[in-house]
C-alpha positions as CSV (number, residue, x, y, z in Angstrom):
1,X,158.0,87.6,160.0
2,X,159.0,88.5,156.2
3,X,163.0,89.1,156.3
4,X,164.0,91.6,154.2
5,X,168.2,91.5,154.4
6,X,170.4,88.6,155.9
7,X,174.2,89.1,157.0
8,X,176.0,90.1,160.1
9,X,176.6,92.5,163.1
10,X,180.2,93.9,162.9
11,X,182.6,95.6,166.1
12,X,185.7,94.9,167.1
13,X,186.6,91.1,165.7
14,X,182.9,89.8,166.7
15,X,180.7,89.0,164.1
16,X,176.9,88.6,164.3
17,X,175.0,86.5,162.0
18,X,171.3,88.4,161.5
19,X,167.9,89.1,159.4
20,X,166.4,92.1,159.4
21,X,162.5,92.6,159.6
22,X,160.3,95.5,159.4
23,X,159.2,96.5,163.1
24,X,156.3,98.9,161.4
25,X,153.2,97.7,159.7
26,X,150.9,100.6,158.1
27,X,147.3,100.4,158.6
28,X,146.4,102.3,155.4
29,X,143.6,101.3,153.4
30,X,144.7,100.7,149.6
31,X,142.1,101.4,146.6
32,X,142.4,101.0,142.9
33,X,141.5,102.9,140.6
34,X,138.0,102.5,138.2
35,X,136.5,103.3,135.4
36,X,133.4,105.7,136.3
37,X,130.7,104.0,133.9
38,X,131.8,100.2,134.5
39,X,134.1,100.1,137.1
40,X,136.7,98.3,135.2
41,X,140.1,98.5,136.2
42,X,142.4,101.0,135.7
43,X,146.2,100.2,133.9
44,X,149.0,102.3,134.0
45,X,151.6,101.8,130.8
46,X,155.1,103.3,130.7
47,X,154.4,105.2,127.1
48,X,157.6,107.1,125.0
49,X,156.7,110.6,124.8
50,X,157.9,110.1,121.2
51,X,156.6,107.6,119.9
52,X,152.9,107.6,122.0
53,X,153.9,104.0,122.2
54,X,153.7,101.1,125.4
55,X,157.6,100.3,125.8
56,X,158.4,96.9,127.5
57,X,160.2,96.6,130.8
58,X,163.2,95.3,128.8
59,X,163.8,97.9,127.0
60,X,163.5,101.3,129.5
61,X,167.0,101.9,131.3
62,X,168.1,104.8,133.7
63,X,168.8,108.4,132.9
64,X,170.4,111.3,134.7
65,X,169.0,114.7,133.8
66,X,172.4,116.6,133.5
67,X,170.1,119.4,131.8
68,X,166.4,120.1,130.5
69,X,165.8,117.2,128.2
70,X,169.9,116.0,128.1
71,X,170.3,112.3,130.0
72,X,173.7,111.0,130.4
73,X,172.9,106.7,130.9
74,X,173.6,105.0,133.8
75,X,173.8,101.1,132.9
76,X,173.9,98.0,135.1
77,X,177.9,98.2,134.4
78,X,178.1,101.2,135.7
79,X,175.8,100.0,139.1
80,X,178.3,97.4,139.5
81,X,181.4,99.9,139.9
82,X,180.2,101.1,143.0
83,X,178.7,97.6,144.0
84,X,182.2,96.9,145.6
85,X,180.7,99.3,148.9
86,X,177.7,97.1,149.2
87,X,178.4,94.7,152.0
88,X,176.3,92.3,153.7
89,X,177.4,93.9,157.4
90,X,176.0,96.0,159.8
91,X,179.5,98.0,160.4
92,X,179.5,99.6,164.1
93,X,181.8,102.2,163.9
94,X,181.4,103.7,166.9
95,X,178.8,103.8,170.3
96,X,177.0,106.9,171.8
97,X,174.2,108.1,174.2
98,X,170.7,107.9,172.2
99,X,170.0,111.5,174.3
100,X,172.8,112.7,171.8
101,X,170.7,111.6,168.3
102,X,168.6,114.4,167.7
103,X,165.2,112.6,167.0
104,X,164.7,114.6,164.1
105,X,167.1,112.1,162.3
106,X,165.1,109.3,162.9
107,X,163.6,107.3,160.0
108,X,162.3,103.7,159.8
109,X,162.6,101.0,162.4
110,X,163.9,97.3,162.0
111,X,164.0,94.1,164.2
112,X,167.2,92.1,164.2
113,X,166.9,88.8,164.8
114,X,169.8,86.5,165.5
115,X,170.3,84.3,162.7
116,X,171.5,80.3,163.1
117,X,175.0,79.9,165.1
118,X,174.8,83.4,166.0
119,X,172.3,83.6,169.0
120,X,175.3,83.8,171.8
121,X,176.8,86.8,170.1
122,X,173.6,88.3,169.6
123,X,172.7,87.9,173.4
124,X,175.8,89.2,174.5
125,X,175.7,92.6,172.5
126,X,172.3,93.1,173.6
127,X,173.0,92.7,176.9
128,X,175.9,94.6,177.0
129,X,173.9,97.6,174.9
130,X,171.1,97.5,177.6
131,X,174.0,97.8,181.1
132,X,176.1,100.1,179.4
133,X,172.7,102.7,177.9
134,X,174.4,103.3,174.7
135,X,173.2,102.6,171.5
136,X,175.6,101.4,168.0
137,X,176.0,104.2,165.5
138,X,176.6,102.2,162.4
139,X,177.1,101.7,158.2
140,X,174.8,99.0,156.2
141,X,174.2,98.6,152.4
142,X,170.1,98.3,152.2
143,X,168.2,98.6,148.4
144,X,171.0,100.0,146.5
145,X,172.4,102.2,149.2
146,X,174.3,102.9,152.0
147,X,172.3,103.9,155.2
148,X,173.3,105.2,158.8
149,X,171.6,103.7,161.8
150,X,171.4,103.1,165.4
151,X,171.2,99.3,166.8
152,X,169.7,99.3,170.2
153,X,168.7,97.1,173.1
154,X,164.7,96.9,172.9
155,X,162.9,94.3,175.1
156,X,165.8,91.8,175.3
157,X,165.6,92.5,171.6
158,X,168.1,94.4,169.4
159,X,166.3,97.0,167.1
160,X,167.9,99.0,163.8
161,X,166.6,102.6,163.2
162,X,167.3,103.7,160.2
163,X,168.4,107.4,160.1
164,X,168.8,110.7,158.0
165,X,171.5,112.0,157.1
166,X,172.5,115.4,158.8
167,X,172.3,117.1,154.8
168,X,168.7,115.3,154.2
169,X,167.2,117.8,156.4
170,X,166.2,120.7,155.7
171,X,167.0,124.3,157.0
172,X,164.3,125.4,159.8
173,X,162.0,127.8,158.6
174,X,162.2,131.5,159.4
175,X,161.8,132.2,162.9
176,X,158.7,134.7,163.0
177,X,158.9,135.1,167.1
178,X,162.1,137.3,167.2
179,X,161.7,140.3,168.9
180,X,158.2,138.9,170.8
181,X,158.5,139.0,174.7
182,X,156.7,136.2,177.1
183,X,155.8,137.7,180.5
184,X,156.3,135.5,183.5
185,X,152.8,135.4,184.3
186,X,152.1,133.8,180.9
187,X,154.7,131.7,181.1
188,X,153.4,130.3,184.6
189,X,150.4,129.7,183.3
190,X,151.3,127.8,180.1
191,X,153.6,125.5,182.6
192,X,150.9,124.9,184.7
193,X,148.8,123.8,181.8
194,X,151.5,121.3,180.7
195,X,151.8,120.0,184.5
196,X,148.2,119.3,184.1
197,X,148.1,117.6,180.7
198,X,151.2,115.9,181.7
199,X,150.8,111.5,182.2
200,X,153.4,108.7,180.9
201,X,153.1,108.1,176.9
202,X,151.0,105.1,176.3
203,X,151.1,104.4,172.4
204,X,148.3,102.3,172.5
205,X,145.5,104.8,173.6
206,X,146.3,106.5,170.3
207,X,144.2,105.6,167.1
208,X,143.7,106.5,163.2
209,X,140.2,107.7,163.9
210,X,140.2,108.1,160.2
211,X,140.9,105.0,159.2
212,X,138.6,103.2,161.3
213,X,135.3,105.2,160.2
214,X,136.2,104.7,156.7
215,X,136.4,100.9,157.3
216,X,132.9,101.3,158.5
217,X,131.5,102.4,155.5
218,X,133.8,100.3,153.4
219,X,132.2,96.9,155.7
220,X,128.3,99.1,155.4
221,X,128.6,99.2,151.5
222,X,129.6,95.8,151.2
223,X,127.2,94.5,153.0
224,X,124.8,96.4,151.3
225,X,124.0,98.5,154.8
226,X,123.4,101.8,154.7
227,X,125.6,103.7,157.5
228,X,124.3,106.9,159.4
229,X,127.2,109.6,159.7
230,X,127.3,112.5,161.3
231,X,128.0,115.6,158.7
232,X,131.5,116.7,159.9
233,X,131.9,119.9,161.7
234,X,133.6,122.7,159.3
235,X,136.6,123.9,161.1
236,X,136.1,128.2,161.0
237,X,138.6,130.4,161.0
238,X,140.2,130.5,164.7
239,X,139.7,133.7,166.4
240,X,142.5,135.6,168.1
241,X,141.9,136.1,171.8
242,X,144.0,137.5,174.5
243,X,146.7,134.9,175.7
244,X,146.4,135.1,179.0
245,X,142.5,134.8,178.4
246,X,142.9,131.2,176.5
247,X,145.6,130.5,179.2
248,X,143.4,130.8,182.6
249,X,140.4,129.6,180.6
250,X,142.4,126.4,179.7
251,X,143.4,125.6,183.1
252,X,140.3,126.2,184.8
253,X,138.8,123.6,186.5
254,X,136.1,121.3,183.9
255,X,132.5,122.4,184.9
256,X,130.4,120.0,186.1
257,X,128.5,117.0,184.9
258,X,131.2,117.3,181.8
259,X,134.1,116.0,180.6
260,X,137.3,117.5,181.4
């Protein structure tokens, strides 16, 4: 598994040794761009606006747009005066409930592995994670900047999650339901729709449908099959019914000889 930071749990006066993994893998399918008559690759060159001219990697650097078309420049020098935050820990500041972590905060996961000489440590913060039911609210310095996560027991495993910052997200939309009143019937029925939809979350029975028919017709056309598809179904315009209509109809029982 690729490791993409090395350093150290930190609480109290223990120190963990650790390398950090991705724990996600995305199943997207990459293409590159062609040219339409021969099919020849596409190049993208980093061109002055001025000049019309290719500019070499050497010789682009960093601006800040202070104003339209005004860049102050920010140099490696400059990088390096606020290097002296960038640490190689994991800083534990503090330890909470996760049912306290609004979920919306959540970002991108990470395994932690324990690195050499540190595997006792590592054992013993898991364990004491996974008795206790808190998770580590902590500081760590990843690609040029400083993150907040969570470290958690996972498994017998300790897992980073990466999360936002409370002024990353943004303000909810307008509410457009003020003033609209639910009658208990209604809201009756709609419970016992959820009862009946309701089973334990298994994240395996869930698939990128998507993904997988195109990789059919990717594996057709280069095997010089031709694949039959279905014409897809154009989604109309829904129609507004009467809730409690659509409610009673949804929890009826499936007719027979059909799927529910």
């Amino acid at each position: 598994m690729h490791t993409i930071w090395s350093g150290s749990i930190s609480f109290g006066l223990v120190n963990i040794p650790v390398k950090l993994s991705s724990a996600i893998r995305e199943d997207t399918i990459k293409f590159n761009s062609l040219a339409k008559d021969d099919h020849s690759r596409i190049r993208y060159k980093k061109v002055s606006e001025t000049t019309g001219k290719e500019v070499a990697f050497k010789d682009i650097v960093k601006g800040y747009a202070f104003e339209k078309d005004k860049f102050v420049i920010i140099d490696d020098a400059d990088f390096e005066k606020v290097s002296k935050v960038k640490t190689g820990t994991i800083d534990i500041v503090q330890f909470s409930k996760i049912a306290e972590i609004d979920p919306l905060l959540y970002d991108k996961p990470y395994y932690l592995h324990a690195a050499k000489g540190g595997e006792k440590t590592y054992k013993l913060l898991q364990e004491a994670l996974e008795k206790s039911g808190l998770v580590g609210i902590a500081q760590f310095m990843l690609r040029n900047r400083e993150h907040v996560c969570t470290v958690r027991s996972y498994n017998k495993r300790l897992i980073l999650s990466q999360l936002h910052y409370a002024e990353e997200i943004r303000e909810l939309p307008a509410d457009t339901g003020s003033g609209i009143v639910i009658s208990d019937m209604e809201l009756k029925l709609a419970k016992q729709l959820i009862d009946q939809l309701t089973q334990k979350f298994d994240a395996s029975k869930f698939q990128d449908h998507y993904v997988e028919e195109l990789r059919k017709i990717i594996d057709a056309k280069t095997s010089g099959k031709k694949l039959k598809v279905a014409p897809a179904k154009k989604a109309g315009q829904s129609e507004v019914r009467d809730l409690m209509e659509v409610l009673k109809a949804s929890i009826a029982p499936p007719k027979r000889g059909k799927a529910a």
